[in-house]
N, C-alpha and C positions, 0 to 999 in steps of 0.2 A: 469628604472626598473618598471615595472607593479606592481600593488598590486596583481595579482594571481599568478607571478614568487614565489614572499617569501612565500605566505600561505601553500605552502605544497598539497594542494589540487587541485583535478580537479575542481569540481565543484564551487570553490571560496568560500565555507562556511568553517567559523569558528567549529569546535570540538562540541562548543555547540548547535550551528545552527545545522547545521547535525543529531545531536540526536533531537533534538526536530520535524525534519521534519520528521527523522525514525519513531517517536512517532505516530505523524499521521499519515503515510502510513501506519506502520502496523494497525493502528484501522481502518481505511478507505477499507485495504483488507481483514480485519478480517467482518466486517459487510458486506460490500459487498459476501464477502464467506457464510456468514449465510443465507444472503436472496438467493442466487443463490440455497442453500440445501432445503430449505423451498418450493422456487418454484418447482424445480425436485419433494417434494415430494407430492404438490398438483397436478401436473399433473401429478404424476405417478397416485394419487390417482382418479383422473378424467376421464383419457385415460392411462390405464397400456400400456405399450412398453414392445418387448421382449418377 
């Protein structure tokens, strides 16, 4: 038997692992989301579109 038969899990991480890595994805696409609005709103402000 494998050690990722019994975890339960696809990815092979523990409950804790898994939250901790959600932790940094969501921060990693929440900053990345920030500066992608930032840049939209310098180049709207530089060359307006639309």
């Amino acid at each position: 038997m494998s050690q990722h038969e019994h975890s339960g899990s696809l990815s092979g991480l523990s409950e804790a692992e898994a939250k901790e890595f959600n932790k940094f994805f969501i921060a990693s696409f929440t900053g990345f989301t920030l500066v992608a609005i930032v840049a939209h709103f310098l180049a709207w402000n530089w060359r307006p579109w639309g």
